[in-house]
N, C-alpha and C positions, 0 to 999 in steps of 0.2 A: 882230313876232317870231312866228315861227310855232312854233318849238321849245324853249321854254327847257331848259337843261340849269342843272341846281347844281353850283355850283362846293365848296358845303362845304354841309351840312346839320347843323344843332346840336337834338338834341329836349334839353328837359330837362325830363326825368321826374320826378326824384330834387326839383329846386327845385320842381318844378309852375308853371313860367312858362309854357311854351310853345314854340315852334321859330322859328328865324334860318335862313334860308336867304340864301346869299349868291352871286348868278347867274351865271354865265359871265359875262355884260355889264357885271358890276360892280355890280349894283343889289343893295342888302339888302333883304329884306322880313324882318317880324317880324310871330306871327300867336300872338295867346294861346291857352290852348289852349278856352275857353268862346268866341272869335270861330271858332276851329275846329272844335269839336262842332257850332252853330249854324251852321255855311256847308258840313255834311256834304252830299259830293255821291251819297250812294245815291238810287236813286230813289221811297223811302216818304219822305225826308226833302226831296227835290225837291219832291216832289207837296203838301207841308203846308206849306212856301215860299210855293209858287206860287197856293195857295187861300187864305192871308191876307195876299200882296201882298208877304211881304219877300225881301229882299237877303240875299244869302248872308253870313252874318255877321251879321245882325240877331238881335238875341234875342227869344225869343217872348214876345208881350205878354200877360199876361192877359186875358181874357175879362170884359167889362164885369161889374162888380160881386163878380166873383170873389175874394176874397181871397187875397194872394201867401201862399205855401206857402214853409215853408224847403224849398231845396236845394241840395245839397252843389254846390259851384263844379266846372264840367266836366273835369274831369283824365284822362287815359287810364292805365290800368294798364300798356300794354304799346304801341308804335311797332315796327312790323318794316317792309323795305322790299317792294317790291313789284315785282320786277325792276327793271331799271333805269328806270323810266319813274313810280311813285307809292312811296306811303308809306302803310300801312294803320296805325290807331290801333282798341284796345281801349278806350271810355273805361267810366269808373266808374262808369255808369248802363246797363252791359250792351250796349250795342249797338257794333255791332264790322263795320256792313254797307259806309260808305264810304269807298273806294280814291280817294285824292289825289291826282292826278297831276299831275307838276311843268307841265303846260300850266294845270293848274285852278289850283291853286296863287299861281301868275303873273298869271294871269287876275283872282284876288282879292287880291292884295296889297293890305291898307290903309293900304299910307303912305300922304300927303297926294298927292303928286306923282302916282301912279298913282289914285285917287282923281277928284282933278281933272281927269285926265286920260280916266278913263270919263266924266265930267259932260259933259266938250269935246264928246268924240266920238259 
């Protein structure tokens, strides 16, 4: 699939779960909104991915010996769309730099089946 389009887009702000996206093809994806802070595709947050190894959606591991710090569970303040092609998120830790585009989106869906399906391939 080269282009996904959404057929309905659900953010929910107000509960703080996260977004459903439901694809022209039929396929749901659902994506929290802490798998979606953590799989942000700007590129300072690409570039700290890709320098300790994780997958977009992974969360950041502490640093050996480091003790875990409270913080607040990733929520956005504010989803606006992004012309017809992404979805930009304000989240609650200030940073407001990446544009979601329903191809990236697609691309990381974490159900099982699409999942497995990157493992396959």
């Amino acid at each position: 699939m080269t282009h996904p389009d959404p057929k309905s887009v659900k953010v929910h702000l107000t509960a703080g779960t996260g977004v459903e996206i439901e694809w022209k093809d039929g396929h749901l994806s659902e994506y929290t909104f802490p798998f979606l802070r953590d799989a942000c595709p700007c590129a300072m947050c690409n570039d700290e991915r890709e320098k300790t190894g994780r997958r977009p959606g992974d969360p950041v591991k502490p640093a050996p010996g480091e003790l875990p710090m409270f913080k607040a569970a990733a929520k956005p303040t504010s989803a606006d769309p992004v012309g017809k092609y992404a979805i930009k998120f304000k989240w609650n830790d200030g940073h407001e730099l990446g544009i979601y585009s329903w191809n990236w989106l697609r691309e990381i869906c974490p159900c099982e089946d699409c999942q497995r399906e990157r493992k396959a391939g």
